[in-house]
PDB file with SEQRES, HELIX, SHEET and CRYST1 records, atoms N, CA, C and O in Angstrom:
SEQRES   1 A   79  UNK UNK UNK UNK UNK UNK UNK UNK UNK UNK UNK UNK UNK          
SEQRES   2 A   79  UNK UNK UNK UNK UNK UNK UNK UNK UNK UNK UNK UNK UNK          
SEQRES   3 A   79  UNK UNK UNK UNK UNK UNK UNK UNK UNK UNK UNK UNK UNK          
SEQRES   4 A   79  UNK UNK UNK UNK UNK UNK UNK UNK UNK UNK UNK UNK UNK          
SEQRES   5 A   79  UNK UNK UNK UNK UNK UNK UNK UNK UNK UNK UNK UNK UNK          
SEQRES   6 A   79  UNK UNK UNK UNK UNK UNK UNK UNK UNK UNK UNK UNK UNK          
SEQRES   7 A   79  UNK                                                          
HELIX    1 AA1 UNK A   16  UNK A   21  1                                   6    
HELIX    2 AA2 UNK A   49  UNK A   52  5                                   4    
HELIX    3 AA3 UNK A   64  UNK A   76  1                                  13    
SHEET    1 AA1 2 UNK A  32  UNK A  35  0                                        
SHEET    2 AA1 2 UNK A  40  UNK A  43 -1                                        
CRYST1    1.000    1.000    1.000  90.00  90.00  90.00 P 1           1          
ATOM      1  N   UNK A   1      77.312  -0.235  18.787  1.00  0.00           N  
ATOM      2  CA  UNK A   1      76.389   0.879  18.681  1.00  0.00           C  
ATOM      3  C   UNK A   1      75.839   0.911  17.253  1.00  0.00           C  
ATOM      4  O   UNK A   1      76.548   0.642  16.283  1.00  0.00           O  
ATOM      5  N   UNK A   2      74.281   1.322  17.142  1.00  0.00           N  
ATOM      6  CA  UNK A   2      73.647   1.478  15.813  1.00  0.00           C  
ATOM      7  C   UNK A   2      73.131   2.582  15.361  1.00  0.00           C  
ATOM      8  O   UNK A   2      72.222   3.165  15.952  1.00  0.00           O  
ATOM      9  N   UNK A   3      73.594   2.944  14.387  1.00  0.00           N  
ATOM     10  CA  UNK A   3      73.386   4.558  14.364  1.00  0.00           C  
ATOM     11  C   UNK A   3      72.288   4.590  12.419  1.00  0.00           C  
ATOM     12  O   UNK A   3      72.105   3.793  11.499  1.00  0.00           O  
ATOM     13  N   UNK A   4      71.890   5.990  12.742  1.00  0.00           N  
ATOM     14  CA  UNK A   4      70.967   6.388  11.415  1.00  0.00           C  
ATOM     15  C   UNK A   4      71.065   7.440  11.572  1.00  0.00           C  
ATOM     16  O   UNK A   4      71.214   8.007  12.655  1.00  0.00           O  
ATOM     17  N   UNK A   5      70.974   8.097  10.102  1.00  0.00           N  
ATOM     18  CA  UNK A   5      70.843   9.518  10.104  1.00  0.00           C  
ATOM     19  C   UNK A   5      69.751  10.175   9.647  1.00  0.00           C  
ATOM     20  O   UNK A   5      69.098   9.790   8.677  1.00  0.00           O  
ATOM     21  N   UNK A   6      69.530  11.070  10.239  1.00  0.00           N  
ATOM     22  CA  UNK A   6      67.820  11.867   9.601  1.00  0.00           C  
ATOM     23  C   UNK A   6      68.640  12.957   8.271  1.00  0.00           C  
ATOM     24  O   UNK A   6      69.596  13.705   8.069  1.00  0.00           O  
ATOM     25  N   UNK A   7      67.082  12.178   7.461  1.00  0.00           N  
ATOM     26  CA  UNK A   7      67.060  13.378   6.523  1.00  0.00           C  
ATOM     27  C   UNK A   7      66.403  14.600   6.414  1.00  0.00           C  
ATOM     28  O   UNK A   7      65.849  15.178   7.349  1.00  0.00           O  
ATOM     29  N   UNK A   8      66.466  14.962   5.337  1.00  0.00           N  
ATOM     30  CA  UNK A   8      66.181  16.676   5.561  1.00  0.00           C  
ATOM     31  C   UNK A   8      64.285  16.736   5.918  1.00  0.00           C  
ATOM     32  O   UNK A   8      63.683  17.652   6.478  1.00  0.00           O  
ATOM     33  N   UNK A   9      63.780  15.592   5.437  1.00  0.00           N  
ATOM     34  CA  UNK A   9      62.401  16.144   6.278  1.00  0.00           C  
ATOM     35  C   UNK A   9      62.659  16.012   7.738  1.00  0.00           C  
ATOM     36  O   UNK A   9      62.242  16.934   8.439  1.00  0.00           O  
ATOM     37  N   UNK A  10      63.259  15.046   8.301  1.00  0.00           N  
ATOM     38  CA  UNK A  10      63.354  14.653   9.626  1.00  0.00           C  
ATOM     39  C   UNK A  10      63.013  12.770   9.701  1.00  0.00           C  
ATOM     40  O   UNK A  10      62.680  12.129  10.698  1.00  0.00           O  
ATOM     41  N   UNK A  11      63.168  12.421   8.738  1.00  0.00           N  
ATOM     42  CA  UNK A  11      63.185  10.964   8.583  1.00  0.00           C  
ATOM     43  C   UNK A  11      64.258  10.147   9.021  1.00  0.00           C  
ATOM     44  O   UNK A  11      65.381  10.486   8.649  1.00  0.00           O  
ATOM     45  N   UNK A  12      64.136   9.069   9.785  1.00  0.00           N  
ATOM     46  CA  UNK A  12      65.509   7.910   9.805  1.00  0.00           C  
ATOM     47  C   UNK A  12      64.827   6.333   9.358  1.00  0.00           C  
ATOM     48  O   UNK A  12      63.622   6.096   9.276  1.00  0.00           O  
ATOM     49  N   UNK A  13      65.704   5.571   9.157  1.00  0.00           N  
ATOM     50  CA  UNK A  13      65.508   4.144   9.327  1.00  0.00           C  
ATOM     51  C   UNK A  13      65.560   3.565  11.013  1.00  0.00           C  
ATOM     52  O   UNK A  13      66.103   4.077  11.992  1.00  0.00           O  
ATOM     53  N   UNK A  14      64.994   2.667  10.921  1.00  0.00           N  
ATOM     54  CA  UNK A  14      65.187   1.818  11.890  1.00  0.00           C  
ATOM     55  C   UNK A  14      66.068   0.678  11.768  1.00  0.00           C  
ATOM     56  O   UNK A  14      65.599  -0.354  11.290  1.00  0.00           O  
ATOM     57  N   UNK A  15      67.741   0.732  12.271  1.00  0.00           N  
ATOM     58  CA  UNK A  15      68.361  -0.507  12.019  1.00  0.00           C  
ATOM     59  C   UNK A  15      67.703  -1.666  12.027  1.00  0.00           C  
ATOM     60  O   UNK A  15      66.939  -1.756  12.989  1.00  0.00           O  
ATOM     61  N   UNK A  16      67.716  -2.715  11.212  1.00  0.00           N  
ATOM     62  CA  UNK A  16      67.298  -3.883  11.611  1.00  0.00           C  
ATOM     63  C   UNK A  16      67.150  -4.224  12.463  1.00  0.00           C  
ATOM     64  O   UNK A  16      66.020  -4.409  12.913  1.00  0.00           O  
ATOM     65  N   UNK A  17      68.758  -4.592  13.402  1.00  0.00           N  
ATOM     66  CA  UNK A  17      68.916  -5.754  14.544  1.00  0.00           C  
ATOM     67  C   UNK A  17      67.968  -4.795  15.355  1.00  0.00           C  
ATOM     68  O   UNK A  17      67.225  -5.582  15.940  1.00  0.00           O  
ATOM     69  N   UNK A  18      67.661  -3.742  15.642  1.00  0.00           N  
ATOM     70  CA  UNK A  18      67.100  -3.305  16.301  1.00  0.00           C  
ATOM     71  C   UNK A  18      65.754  -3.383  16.541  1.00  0.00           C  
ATOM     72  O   UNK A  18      65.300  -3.451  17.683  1.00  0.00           O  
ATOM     73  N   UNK A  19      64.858  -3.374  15.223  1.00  0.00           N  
ATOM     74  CA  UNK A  19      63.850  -3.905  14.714  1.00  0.00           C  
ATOM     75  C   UNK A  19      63.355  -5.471  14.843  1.00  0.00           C  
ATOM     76  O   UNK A  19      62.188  -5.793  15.069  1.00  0.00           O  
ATOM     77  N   UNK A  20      64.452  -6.385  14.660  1.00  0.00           N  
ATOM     78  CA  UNK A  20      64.347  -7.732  15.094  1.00  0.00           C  
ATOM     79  C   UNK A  20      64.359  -7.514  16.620  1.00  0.00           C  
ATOM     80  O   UNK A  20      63.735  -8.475  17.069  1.00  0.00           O  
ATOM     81  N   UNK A  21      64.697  -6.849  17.485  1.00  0.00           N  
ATOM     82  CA  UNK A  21      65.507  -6.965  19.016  1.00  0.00           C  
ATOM     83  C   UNK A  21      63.846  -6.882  19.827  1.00  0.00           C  
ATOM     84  O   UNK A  21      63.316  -7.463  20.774  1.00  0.00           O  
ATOM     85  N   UNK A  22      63.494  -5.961  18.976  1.00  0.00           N  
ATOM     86  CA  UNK A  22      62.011  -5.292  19.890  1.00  0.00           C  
ATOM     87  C   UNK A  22      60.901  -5.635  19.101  1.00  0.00           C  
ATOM     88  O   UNK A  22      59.850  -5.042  19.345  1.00  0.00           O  
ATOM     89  N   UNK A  23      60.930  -6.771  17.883  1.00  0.00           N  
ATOM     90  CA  UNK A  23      59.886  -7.255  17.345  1.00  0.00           C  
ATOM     91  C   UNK A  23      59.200  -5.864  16.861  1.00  0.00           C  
ATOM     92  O   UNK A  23      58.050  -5.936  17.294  1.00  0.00           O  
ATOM     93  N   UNK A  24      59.330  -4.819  16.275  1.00  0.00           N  
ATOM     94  CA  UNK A  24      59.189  -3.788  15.352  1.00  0.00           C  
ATOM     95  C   UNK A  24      58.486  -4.390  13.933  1.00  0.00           C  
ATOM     96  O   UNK A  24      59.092  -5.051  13.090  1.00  0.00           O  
ATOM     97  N   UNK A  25      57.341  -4.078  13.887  1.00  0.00           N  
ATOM     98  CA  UNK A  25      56.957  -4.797  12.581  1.00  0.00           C  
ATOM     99  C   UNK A  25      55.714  -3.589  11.874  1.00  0.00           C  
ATOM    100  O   UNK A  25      55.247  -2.742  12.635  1.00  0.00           O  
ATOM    101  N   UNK A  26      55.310  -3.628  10.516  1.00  0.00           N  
ATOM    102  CA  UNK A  26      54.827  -2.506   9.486  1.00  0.00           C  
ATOM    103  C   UNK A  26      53.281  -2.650  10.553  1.00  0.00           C  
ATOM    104  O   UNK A  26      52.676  -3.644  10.953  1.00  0.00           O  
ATOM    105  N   UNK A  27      53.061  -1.289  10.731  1.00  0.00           N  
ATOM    106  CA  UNK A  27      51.748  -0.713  11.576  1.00  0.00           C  
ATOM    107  C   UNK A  27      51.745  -0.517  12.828  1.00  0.00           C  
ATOM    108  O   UNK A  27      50.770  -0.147  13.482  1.00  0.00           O  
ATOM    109  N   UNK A  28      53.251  -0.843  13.399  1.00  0.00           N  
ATOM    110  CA  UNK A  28      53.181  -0.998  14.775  1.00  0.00           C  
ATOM    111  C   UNK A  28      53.848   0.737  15.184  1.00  0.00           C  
ATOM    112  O   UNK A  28      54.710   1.351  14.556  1.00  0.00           O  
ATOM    113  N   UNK A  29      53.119   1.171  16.394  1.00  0.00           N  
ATOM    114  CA  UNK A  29      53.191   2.595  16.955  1.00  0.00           C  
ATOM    115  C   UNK A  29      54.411   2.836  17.746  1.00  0.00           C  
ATOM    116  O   UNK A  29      54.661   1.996  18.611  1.00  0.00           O  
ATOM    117  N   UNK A  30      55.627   4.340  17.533  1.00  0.00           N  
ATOM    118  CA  UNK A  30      56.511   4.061  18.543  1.00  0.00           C  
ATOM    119  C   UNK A  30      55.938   5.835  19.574  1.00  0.00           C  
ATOM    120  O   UNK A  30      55.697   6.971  19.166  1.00  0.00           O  
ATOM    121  N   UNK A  31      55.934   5.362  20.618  1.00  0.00           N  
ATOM    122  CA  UNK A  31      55.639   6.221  21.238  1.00  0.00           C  
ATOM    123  C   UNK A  31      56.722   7.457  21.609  1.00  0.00           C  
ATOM    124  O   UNK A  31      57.102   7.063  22.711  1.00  0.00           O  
ATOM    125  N   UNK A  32      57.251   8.371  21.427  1.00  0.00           N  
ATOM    126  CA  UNK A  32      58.546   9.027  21.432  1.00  0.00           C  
ATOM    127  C   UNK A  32      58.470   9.633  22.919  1.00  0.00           C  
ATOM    128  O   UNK A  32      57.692  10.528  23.248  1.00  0.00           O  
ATOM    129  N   UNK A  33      59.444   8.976  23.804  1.00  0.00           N  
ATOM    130  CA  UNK A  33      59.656  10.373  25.416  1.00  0.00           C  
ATOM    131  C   UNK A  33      61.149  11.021  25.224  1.00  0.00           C  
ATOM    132  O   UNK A  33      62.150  10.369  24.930  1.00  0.00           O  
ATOM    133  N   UNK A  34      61.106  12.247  25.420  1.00  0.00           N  
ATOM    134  CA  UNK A  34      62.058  13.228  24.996  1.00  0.00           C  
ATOM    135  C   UNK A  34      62.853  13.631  26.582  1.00  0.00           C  
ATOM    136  O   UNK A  34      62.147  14.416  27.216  1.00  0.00           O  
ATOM    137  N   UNK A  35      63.837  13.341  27.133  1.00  0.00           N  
ATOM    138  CA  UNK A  35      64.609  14.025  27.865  1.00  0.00           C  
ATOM    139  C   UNK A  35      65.039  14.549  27.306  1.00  0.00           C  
ATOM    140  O   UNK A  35      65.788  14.056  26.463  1.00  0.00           O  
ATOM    141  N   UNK A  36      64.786  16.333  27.438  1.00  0.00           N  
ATOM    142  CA  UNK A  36      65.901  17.252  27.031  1.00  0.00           C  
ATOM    143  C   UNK A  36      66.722  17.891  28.254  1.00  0.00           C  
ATOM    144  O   UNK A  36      67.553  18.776  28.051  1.00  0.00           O  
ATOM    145  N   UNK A  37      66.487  17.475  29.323  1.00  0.00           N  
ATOM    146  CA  UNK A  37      67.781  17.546  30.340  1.00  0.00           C  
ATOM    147  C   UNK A  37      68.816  17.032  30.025  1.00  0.00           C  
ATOM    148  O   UNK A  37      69.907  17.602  30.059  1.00  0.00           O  
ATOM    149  N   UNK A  38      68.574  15.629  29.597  1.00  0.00           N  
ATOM    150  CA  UNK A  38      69.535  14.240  29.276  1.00  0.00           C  
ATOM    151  C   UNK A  38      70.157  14.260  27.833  1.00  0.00           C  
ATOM    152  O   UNK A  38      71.185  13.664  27.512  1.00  0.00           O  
ATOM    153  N   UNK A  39      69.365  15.047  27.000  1.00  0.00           N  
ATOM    154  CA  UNK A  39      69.050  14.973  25.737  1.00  0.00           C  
ATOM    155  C   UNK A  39      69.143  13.325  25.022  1.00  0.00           C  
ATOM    156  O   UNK A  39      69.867  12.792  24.181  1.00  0.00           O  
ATOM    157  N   UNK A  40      68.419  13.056  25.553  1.00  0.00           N  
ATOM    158  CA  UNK A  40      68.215  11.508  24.830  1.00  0.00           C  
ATOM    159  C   UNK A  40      66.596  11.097  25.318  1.00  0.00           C  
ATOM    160  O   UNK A  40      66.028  11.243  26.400  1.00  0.00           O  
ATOM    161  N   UNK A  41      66.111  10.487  23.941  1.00  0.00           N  
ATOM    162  CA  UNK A  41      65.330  10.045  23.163  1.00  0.00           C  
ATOM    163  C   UNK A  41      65.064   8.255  23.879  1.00  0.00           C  
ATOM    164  O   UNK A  41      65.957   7.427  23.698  1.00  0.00           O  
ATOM    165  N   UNK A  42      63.641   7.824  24.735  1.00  0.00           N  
ATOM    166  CA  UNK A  42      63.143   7.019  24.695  1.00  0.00           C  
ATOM    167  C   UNK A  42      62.103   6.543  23.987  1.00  0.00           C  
ATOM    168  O   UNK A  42      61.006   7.096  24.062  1.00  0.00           O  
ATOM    169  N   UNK A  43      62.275   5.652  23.349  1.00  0.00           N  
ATOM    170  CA  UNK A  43      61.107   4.977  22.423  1.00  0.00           C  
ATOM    171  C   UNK A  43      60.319   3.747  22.636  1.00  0.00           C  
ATOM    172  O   UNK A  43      61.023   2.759  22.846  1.00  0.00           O  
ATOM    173  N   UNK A  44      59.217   3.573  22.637  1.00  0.00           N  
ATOM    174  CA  UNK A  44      58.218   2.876  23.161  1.00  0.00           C  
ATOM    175  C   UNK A  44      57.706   1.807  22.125  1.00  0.00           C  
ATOM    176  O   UNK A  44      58.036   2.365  21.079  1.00  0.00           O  
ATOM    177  N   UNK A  45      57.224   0.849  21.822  1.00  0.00           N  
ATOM    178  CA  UNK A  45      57.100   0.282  20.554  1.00  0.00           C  
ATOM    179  C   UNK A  45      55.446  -0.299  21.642  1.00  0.00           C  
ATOM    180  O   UNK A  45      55.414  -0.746  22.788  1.00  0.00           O  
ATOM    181  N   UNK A  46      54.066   0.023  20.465  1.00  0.00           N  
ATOM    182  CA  UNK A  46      53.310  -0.579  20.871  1.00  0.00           C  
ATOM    183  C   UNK A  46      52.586  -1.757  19.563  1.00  0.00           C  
ATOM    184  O   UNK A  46      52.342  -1.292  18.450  1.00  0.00           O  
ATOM    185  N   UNK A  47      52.414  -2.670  19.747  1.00  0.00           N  
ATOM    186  CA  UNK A  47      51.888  -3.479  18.638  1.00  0.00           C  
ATOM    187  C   UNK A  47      50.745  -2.744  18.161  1.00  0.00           C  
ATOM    188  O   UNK A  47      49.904  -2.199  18.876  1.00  0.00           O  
ATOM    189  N   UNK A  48      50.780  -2.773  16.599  1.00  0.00           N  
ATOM    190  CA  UNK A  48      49.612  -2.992  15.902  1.00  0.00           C  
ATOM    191  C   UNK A  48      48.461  -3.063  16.347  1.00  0.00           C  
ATOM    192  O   UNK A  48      48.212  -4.246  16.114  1.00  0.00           O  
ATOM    193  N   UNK A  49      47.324  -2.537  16.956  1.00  0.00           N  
ATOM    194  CA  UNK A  49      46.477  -3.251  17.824  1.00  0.00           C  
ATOM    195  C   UNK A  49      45.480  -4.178  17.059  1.00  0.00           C  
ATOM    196  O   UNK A  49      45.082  -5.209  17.602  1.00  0.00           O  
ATOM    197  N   UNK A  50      45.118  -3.866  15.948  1.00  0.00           N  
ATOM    198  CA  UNK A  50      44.280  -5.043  15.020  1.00  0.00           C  
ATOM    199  C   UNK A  50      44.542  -5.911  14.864  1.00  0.00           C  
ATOM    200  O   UNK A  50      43.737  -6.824  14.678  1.00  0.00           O  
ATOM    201  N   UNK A  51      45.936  -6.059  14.863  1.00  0.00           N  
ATOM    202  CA  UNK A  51      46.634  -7.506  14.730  1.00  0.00           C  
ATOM    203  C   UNK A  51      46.160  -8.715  15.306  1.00  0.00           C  
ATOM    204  O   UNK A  51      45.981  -9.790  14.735  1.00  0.00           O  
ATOM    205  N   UNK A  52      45.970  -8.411  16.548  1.00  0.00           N  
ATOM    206  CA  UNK A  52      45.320  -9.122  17.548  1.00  0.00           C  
ATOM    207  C   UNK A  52      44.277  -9.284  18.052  1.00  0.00           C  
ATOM    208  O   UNK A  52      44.079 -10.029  19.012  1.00  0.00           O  
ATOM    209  N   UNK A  53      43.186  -8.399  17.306  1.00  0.00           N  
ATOM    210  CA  UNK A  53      42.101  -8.837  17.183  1.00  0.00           C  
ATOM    211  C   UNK A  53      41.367  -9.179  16.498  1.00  0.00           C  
ATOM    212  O   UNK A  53      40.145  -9.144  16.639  1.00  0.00           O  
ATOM    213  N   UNK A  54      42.016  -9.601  15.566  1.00  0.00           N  
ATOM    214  CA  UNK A  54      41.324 -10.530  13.732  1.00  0.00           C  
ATOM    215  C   UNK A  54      41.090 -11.985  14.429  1.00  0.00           C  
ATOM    216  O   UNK A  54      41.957 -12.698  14.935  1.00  0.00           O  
ATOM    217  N   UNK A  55      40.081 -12.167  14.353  1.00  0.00           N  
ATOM    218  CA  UNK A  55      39.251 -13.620  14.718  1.00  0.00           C  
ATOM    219  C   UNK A  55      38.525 -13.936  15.869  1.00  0.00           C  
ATOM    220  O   UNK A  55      37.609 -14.724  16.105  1.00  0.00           O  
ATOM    221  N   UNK A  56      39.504 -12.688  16.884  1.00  0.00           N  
ATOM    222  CA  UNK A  56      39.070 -12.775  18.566  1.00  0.00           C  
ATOM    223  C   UNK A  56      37.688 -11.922  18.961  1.00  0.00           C  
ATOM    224  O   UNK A  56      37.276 -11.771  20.112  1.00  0.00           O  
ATOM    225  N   UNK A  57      37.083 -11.415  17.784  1.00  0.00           N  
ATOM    226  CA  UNK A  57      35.672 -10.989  18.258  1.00  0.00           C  
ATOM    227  C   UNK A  57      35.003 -11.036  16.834  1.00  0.00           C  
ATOM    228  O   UNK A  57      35.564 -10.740  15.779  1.00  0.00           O  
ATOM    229  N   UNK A  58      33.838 -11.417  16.976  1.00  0.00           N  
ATOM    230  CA  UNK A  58      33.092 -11.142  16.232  1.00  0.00           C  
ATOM    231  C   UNK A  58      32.163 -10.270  15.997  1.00  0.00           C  
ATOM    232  O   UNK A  58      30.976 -10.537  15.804  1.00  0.00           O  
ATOM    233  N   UNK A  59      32.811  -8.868  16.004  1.00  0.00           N  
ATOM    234  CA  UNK A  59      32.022  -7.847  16.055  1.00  0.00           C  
ATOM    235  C   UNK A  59      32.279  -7.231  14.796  1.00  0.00           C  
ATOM    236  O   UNK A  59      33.464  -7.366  14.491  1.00  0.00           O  
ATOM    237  N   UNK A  60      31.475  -6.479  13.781  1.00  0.00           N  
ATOM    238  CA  UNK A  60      31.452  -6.004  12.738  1.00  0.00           C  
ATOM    239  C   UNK A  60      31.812  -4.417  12.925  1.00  0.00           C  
ATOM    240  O   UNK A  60      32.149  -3.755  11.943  1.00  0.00           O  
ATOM    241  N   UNK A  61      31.750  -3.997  13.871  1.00  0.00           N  
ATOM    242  CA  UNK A  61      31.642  -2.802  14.420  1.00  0.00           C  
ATOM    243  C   UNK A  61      32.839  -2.252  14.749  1.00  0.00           C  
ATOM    244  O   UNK A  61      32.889  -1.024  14.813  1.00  0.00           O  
ATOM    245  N   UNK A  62      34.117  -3.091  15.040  1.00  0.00           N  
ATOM    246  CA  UNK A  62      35.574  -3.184  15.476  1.00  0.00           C  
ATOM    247  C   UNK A  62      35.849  -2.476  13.985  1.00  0.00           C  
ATOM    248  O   UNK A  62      34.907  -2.618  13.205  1.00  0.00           O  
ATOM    249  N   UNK A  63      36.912  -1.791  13.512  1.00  0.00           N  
ATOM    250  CA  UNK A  63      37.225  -1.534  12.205  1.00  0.00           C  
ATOM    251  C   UNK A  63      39.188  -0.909  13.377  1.00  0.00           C  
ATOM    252  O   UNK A  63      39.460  -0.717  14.562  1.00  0.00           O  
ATOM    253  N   UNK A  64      39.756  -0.865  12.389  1.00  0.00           N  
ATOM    254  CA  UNK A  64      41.197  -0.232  12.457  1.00  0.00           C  
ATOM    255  C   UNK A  64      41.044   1.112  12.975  1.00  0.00           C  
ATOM    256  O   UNK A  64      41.584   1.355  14.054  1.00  0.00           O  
ATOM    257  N   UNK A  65      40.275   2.196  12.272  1.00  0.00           N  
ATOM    258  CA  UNK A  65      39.852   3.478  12.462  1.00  0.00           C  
ATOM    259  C   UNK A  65      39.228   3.717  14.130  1.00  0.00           C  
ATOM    260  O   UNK A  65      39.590   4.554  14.957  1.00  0.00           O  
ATOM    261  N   UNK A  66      38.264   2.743  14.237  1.00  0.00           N  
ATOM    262  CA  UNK A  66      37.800   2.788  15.661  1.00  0.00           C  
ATOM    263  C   UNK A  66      39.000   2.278  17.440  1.00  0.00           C  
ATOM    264  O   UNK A  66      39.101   2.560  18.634  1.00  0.00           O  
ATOM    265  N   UNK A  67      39.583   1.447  16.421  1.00  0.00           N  
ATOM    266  CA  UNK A  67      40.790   0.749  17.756  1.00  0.00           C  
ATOM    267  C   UNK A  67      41.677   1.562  17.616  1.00  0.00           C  
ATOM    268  O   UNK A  67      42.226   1.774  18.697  1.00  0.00           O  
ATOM    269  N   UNK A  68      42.309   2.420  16.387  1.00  0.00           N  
ATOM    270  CA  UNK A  68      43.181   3.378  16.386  1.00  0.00           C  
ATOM    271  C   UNK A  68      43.127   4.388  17.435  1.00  0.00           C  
ATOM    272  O   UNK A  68      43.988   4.814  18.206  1.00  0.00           O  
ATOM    273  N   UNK A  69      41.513   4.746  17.213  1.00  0.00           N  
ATOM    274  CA  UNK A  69      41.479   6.246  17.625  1.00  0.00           C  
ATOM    275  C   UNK A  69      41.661   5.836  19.434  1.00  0.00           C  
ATOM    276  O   UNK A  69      42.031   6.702  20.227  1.00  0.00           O  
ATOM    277  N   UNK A  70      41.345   4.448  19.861  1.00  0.00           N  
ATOM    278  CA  UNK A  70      41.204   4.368  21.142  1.00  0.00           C  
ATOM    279  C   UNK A  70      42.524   3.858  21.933  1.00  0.00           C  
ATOM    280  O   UNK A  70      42.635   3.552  23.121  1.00  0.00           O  
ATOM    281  N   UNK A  71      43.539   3.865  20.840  1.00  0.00           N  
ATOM    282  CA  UNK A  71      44.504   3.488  21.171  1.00  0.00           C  
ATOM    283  C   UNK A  71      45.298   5.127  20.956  1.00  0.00           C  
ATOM    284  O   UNK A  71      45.760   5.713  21.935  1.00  0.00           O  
ATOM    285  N   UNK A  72      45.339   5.499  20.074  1.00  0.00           N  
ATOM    286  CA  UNK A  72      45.148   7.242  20.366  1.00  0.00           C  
ATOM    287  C   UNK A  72      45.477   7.629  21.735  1.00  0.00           C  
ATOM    288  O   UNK A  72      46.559   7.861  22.273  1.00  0.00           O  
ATOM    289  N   UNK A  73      43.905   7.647  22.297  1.00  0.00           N  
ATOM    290  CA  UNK A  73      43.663   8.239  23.814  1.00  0.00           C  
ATOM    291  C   UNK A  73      44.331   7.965  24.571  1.00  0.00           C  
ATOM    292  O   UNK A  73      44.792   8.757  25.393  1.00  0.00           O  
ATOM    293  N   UNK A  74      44.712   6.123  24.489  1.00  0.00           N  
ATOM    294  CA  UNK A  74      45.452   5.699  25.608  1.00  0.00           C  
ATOM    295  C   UNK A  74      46.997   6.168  25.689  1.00  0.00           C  
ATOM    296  O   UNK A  74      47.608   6.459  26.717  1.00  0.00           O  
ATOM    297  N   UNK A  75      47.489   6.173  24.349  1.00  0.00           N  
ATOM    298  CA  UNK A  75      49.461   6.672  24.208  1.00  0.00           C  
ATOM    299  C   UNK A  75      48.751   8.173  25.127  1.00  0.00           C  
ATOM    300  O   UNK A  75      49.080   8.091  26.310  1.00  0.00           O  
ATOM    301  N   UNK A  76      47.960   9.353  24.863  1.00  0.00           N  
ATOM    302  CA  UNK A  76      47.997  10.596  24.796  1.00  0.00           C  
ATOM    303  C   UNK A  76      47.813  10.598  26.513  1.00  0.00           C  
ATOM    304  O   UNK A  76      48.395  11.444  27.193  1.00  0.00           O  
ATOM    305  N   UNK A  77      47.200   9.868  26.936  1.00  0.00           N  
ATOM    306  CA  UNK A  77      46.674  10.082  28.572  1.00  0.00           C  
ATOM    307  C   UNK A  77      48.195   9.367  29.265  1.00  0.00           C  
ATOM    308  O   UNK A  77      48.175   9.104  30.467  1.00  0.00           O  
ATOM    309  N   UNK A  78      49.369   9.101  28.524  1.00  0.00           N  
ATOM    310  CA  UNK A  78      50.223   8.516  29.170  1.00  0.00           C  
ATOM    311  C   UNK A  78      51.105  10.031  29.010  1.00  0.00           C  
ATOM    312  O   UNK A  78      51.575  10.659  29.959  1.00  0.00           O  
ATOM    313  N   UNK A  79      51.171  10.338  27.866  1.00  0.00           N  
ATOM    314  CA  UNK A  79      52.107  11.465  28.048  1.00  0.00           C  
ATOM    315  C   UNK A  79      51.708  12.381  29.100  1.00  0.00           C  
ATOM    316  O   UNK A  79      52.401  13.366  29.356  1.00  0.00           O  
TER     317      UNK A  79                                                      
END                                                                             
């Protein structure tokens, strides 16, 4: 078992192996689902979405800000 503790803002780490386990990497989104029947915490890991589209279009118009916000909509229409 891998454990972390939150600090007083409400911050934790992410164990490593855990981070290696689910390919967790800097920019990538975790989506949080809350059973409070169960009281336990599912977490969702979605890639980076720019990541993967540096080279694959040539559109000038693509920016981080614009795929963010549409990646936004999509986590929000799941909850």
């Amino acid at each position: 078992m891998l454990t972390s503790k939150v600090s007083r803002k409400g911050l934790t780490n992410i164990p490593a192996k855990v981070r290696k386990a689910l390919g967790i990497e800097e920019g990538d989104i975790l989506v949080w689902k809350v059973d409070e029947k169960r009281k336990i915490i599912l977490v969702e890991v979605v890639k980076e979405p720019t990541k993967y589209l540096k080279g694959k279009y040539n559109d000038p118009k693509i920016s981080y800000k614009s795929v963010e916000e549409l990646a936004d909509e999509i986590v929000l229409r799941e909850l």
